[in-house]
N, C-alpha and C positions, 0 to 999 in steps of 0.2 A: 248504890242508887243507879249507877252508871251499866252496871252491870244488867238490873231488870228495865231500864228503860233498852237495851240493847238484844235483851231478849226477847221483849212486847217489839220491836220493829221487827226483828227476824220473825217472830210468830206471823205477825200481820205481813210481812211479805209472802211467807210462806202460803196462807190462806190462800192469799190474790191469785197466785200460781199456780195450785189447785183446784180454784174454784175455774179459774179461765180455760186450765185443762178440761174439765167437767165437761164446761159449754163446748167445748170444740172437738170430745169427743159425741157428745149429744148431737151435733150437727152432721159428725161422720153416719150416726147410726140413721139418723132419718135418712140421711142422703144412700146408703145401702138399701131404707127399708124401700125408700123413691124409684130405684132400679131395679128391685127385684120386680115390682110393679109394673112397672113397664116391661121388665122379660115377660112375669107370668102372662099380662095382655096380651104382646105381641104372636107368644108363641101359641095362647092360647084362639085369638081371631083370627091368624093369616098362617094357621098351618092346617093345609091337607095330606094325610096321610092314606088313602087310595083314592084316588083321580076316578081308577075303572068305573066304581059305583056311581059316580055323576051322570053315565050316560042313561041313567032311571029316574026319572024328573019328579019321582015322588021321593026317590032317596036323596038327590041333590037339594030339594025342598026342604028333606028334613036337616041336611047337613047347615044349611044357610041357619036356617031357625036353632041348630046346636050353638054353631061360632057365636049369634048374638048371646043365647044364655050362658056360653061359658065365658064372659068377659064382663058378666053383670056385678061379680062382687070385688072387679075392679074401677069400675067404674060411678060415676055420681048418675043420681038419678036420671038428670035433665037430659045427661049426655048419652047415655044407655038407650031413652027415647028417642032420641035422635037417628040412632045407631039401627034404632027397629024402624023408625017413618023411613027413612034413606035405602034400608036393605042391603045395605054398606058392604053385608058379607059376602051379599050377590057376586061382587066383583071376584071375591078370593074364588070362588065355587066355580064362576063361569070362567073365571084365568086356569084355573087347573084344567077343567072339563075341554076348554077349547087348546090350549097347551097341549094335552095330554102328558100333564106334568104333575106331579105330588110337590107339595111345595113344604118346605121348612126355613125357620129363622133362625140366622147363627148368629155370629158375634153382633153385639151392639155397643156404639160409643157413643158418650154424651158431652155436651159440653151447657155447663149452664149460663145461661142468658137473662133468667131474673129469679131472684135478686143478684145483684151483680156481686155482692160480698155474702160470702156464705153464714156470715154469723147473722145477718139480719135475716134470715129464714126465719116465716112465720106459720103460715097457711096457706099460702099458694109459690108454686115454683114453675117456670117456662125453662123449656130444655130446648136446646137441638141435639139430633141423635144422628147416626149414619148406622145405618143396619142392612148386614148381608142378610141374604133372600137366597136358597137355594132352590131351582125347580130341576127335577128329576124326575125319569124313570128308568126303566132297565136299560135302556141304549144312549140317552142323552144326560149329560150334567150341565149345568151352567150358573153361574153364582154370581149377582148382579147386585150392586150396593144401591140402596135407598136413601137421600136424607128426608132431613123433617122435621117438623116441631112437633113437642109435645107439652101440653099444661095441666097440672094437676094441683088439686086444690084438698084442705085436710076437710071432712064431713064428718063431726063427731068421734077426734082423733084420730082419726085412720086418713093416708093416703088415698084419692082418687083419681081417676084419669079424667079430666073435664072437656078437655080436646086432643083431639089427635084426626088428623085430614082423612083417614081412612083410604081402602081403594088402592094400595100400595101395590098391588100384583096389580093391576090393572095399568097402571103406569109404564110397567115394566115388559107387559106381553108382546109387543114389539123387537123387544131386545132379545126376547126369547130365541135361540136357534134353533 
């Protein structure tokens, strides 16, 4: 008797430990699926890869109107319109154009800010990030760190970016050398 009541405790402990793995690996994976999120965003709003064509205010136009559509199926709806009333890309377009710089985004770090314990992750997560920003062309380099928040909220199981300040090259066009 002593024997199966000693076996039922080690079973049910086992489970616990287990199941607690589960969850805590389930938390790792959103929190991957959370940053890839954020890369594919970032790299896909605030990277230009030829500057020259800006000086054509129909191709710059259309470049502006590209960045907001390629960041639409990261984004929640509310925030994506925002994205279009603001023009938000204007800035990344007109930072290259007036730079004379291609811009790309390299490393990014995060540190989360809510929820403050990662197991109570539900449907919404507050980040701050620090992200390099390279602007380049054939004769100048320079590589300028950003911080910032970012908030993403789940819409029909999926990750979405709900804010983020936008404007990031613009910030930084002064530091440009």
């Amino acid at each position: 008797m002593k024997r199966v009541s000693y076996i039922l405790i080690v079973s049910i402990l086992i489970s616990i430990i287990l199941v607690g793995c589960k969850n805590n690996n389930s938390n790792e994976e959103e929190i991957d699926k959370i940053y890839k999120i954020i890369e594919n965003y970032f790299n896909s709003y605030y990277t230009i890869e030829d500057y020259k064509i800006l000086d054509d205010s129909d191709k710059a136009y259309a470049k502006e109107t590209d960045l907001i559509e390629s960041v639409k199926q990261y984004t929640t709806e509310e925030f994506f319109n925002r994205l279009k009333e603001k023009r938000g890309s204007g800035a990344t377009v007109d930072t290259a154009k007036l730079a004379k710089r291609n811009i790309k985004v390299g490393d990014i770090e995060y540190k989360i800010e809510k929820p403050k314990n990662i197991e109570e992750l539900k449907d919404e997560i507050t980040l701050y990030y620090t992200a390099d920003f390279k602007f380049y062309n054939d004769d100048k380099e320079d590589i300028l760190e950003k911080e910032g928040q970012i908030r993403l909220k789940k819409v029909s199981g999926e990750w979405k970016i709900d804010y983020e300040p936008g404007y990031i090259p613009h910030y930084m066009f002064e530091k440009i050398k």
